[in-house]
C-alpha positions in Angstrom: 111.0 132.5 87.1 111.0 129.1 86.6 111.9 126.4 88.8 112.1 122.4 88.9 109.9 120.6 91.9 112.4 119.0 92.9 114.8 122.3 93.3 111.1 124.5 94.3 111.7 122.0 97.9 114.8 123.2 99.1 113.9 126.8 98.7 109.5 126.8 98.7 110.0 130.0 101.2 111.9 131.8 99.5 109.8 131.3 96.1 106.7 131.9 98.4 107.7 135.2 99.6 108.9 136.0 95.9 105.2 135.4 94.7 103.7 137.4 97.4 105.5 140.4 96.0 104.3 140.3 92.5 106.9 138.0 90.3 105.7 135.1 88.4 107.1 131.6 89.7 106.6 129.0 87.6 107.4 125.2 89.1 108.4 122.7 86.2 108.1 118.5 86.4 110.6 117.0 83.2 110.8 120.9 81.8 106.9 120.9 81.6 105.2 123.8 83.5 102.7 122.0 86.4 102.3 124.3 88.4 102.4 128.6 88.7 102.3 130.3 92.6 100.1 133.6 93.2 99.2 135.4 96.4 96.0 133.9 97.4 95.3 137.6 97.6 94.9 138.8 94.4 91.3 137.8 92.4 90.4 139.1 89.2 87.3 141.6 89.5 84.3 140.5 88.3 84.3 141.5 84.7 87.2 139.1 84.6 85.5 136.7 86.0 83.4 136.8 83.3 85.3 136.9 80.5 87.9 134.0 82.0 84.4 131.6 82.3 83.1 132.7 79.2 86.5 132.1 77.3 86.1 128.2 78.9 82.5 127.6 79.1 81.2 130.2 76.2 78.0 132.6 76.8 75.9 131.1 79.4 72.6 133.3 77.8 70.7 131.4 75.3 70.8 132.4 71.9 66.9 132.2 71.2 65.9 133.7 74.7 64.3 131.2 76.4 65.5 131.5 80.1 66.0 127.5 81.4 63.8 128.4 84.4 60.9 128.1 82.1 62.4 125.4 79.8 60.5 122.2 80.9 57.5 124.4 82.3 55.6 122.1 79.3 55.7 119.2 81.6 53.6 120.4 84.1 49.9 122.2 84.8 48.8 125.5 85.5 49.0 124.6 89.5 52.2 123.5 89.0 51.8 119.5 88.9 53.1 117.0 86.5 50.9 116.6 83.2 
């Protein structure tokens, strides 16, 4: 369902409680979707999680293997201070 903003504030309850049961509202500015309403109560599980910041941010594990805890260990001694 989609409705204009300026419509959406006349009836925001009613699209609310629509929401909490499962449809899809969808609130247009000038025809241009802005903003979509979901039940604060429903999170994706981990595993999509994952995938959804992997599709943004790519793979977070580096391709060569280095680990970035032990990227810059160059810069310092064996006790741990700066060379």
């Amino acid at each position: 369902m989609q409705v204009s903003v300026s419509d959406a504030k006349g009836q925001l309850l009613d699209l609310v409680r629509r929401a909490e049961a499962g449809e899809e509202v969808v609130l247009t500015r000038h025809g241009q979707d802005v903003v979509r309403l979901v039940p604060a109560h429903v999170r994706p599980d981990r595993t999509e999680r994952r995938a959804l910041l992997e599709e943004m941010f790519g793979s977070a594990r580096p391709e060569n293997g280095d680990i970035a805890a032990r990227s810059q260990d160059f810069l310092y001694d064996e006790q741990g201070l700066p060379q």
